[in-house]
C-alpha positions in Angstrom: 127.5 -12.0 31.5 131.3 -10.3 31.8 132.3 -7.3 34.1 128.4 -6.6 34.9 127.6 -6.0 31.3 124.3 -7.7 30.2 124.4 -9.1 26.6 121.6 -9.3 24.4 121.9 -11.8 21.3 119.5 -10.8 18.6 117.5 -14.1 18.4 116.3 -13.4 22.3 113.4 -11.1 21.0 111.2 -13.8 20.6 109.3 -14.5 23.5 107.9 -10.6 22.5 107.0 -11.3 19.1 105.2 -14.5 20.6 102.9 -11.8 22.8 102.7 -10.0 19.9 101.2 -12.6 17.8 99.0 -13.9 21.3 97.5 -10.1 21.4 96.6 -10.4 17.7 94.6 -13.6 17.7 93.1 -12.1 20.9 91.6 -9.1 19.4 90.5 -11.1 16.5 88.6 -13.6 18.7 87.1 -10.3 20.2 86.2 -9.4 17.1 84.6 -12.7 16.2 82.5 -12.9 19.3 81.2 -9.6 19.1 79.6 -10.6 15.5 78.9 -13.6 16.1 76.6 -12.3 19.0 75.7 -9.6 16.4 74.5 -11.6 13.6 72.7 -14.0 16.2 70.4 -11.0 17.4 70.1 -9.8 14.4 68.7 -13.2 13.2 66.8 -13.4 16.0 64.7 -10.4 15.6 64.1 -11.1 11.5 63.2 -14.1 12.7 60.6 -12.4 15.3 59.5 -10.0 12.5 58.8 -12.9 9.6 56.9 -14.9 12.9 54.8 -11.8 12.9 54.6 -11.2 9.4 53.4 -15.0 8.8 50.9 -14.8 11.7 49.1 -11.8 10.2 48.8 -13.6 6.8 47.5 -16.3 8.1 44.8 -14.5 11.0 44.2 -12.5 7.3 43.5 -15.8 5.2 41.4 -17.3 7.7 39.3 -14.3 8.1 38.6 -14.4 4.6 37.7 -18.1 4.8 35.9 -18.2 7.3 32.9 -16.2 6.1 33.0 -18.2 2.8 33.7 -21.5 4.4 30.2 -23.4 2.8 31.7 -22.3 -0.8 35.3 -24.2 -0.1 33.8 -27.5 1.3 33.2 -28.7 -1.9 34.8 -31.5 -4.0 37.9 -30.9 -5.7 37.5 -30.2 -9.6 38.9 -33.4 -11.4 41.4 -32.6 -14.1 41.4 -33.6 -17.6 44.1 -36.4 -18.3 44.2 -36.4 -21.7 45.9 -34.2 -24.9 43.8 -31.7 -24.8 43.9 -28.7 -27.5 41.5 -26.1 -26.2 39.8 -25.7 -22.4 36.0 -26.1 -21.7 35.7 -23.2 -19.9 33.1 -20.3 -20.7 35.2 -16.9 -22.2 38.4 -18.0 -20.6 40.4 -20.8 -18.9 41.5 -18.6 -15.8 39.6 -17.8 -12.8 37.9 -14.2 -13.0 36.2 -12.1 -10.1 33.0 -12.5 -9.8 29.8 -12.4 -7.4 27.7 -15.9 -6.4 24.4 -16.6 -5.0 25.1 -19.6 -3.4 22.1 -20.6 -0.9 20.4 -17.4 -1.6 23.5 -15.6 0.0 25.5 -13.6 -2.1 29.4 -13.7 -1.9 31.4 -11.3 -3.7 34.7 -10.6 -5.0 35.8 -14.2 -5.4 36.7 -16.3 -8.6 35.1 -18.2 -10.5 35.5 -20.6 -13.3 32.4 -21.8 -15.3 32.9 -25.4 -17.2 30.8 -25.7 -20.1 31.5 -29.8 -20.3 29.9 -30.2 -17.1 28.1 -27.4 -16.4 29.9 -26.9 -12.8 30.3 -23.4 -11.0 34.0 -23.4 -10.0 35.6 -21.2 -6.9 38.8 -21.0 -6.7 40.6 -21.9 -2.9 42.3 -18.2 -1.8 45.0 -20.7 -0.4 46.0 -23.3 -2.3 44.7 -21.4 -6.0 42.4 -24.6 -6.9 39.1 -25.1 -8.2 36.2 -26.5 -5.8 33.3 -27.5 -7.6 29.8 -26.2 -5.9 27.0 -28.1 -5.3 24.5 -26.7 -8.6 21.5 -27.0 -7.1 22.4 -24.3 -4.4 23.8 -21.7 -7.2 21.0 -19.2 -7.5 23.0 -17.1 -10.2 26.7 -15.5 -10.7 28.6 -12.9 -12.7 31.9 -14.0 -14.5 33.6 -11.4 -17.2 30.5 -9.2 -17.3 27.8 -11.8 -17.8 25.5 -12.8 -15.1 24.6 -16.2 -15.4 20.9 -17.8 -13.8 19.6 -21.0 -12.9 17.0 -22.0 -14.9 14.9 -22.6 -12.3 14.7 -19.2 -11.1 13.6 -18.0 -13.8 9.7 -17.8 -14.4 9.4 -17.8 -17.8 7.4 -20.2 -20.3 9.0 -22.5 -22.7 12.4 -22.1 -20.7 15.2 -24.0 -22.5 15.5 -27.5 -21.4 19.3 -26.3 -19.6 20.3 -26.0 -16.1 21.9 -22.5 -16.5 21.0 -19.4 -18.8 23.8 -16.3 -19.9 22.0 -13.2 -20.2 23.2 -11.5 -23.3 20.7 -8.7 -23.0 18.9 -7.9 -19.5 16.2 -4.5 -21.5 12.8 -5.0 -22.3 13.2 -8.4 -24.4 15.9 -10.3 -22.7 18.0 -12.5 -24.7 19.6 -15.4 -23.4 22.3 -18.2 -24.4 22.5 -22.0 -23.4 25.7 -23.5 -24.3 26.8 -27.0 -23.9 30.5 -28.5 -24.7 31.4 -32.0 -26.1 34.3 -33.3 -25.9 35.2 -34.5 -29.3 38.1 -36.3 -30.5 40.7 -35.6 -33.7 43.5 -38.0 -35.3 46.5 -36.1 -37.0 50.0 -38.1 -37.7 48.9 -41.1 -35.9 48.4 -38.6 -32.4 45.2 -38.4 -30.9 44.1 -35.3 -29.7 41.2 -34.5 -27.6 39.2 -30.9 -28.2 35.8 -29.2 -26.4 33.3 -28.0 -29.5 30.5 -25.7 -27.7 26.8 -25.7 -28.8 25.5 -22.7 -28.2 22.0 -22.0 -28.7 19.8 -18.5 -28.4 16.6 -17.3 -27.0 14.7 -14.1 -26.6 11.8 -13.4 -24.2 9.0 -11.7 -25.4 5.9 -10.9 -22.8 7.3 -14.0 -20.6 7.2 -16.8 -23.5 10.8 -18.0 -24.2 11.0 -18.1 -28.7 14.5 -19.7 -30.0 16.5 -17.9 -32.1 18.1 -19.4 -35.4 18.4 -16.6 -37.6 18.1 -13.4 -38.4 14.4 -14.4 -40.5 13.3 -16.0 -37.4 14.0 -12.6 -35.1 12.4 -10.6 -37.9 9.5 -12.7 -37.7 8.5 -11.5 -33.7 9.1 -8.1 -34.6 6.6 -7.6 -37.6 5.5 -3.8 -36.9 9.2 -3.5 -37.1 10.4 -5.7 -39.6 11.7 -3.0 -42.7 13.2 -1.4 -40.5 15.3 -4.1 -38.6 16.3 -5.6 -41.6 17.5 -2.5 -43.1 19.5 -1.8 -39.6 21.0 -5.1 -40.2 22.2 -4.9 -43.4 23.5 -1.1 -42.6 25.3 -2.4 -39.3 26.5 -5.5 -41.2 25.4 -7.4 -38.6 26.8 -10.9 -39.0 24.1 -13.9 -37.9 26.0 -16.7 -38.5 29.7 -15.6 -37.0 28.7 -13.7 -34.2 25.7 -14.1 -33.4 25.4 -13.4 -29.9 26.6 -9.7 -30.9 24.1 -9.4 -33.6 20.3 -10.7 -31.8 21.7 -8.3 -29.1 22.3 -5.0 -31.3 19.3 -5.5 -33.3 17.1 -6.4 -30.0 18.0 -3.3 -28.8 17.9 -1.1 -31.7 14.5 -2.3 -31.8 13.8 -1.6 -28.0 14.8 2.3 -29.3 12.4 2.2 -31.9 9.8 1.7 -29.5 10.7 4.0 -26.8 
């Protein structure tokens, strides 16, 4: 200080830029909280929202159980542990929608796998996408890829084939039916062995409720004799094929012969 005059040196600014910088950190911690809070509700509530989602999926799933409960108390199906190259399965190795009798109650829209090893009538769990085998004696029939399939048992026919479950090919006036029956065979290539399914099928027609095996196309023209030209030429025009396709063929001709007699 001289003569009353005040002197500033320029290095005494700093205590101002030291508020300046204060005032900065300030707002940004203002900043900081007010996300923070934000993204904390905002958590919150998604979480509130998948909470609600979850507990409708899971009041949906066990309404859908719940009426089909007696189908999924059933044992687990027991997987295959070996190399295998093909499945056992009738048509196709996935589950397809179908409709069960099950304790002469009829369940539908629910999948259904049918193994042809050991003849079990699989469901699969809506939850945990598994099979659960049902108990055979209570299946009354099912549907699976457009075939309904019957217990034996229920049917009243005579000279029934000696299986516990019958495809119906053809459902008219003669039905025809097929039984088929997988072994489990085995094959040795490069020293590896590998396990495959080979499926017996056998076929059947019904003719005034007496069950007749099918083996050929002879033995079919044989119960149609009022008929038999004229089958035989149908065959031979349609190129019907006995031996390849078989379950194709006894049903065309069945039927071409159910028009014939119309």
């Amino acid at each position: 200080m001289s003569n009353g005059i005040i002197i500033i040196h320029a290095g005494s600014h700093t205590p101002l830029r030291k508020n300046y910088k204060c005032m900065k950190i300030a707002i940004c911690n203002i900043f900081l909280l007010v996300f923070v809070i934000t993204f904390i509700s905002y958590a919150q509530d998604n979480r509130q929202i998948q909470k609600t989602e979850d507990i409708k999926e899971i009041q949906l799933y066990l309404n859908k159980v719940a009426d089909y409960s007696i189908i999924y108390s059933g044992r687990v199906e027991e997987p295959y542990f070996i190399n295998l190259t093909n499945h056992p399965y009738f048509n196709k190795e996935k589950f397809s929608t179908g409709v069960l009798c099950y304790n002469d109650i009829v369940y539908t829209d629910i999948k259904l796998r049918y193994n042809l090893h050991r003849e079990d009538i699989l469901v699969e769990h809506p939850g945990l996408l598994f099979g659960i085998e049902l108990k055979k004696e209570n299946v009354s029939w099912f549907t699976i890829d457009g075939y309904r399939v019957v217990a034996s048992k229920k049917i009243d026919w005579e000279n029934v084939p000696d299986a516990r479950f019958l495809i119906l090919l053809h459902e008219g006036m003669y039905p025809v039916v097929q039984t088929s029956k997988s072994a489990l065979l085995t094959n040795y290539s490069n020293r590896v062995v590998e396990y495959y399914f080979d499926a017996d099928n056998r076929y059947y027609i019904c003719i005034s409720g007496i069950c007749y095996p099918l083996k050929s196309k002879k033995s079919l023209l044989n119960l149609f004799p009022d008929q038999r030209r004229e089958l035989d030429q149908y065959a031979k025009q349609k190129r019907l094929d006995f031996k390849r396709n078989p379950e194709t063929a006894y049903v065309e001709l069945v039927e071409y012969y159910e028009r014939l007699n119309r």
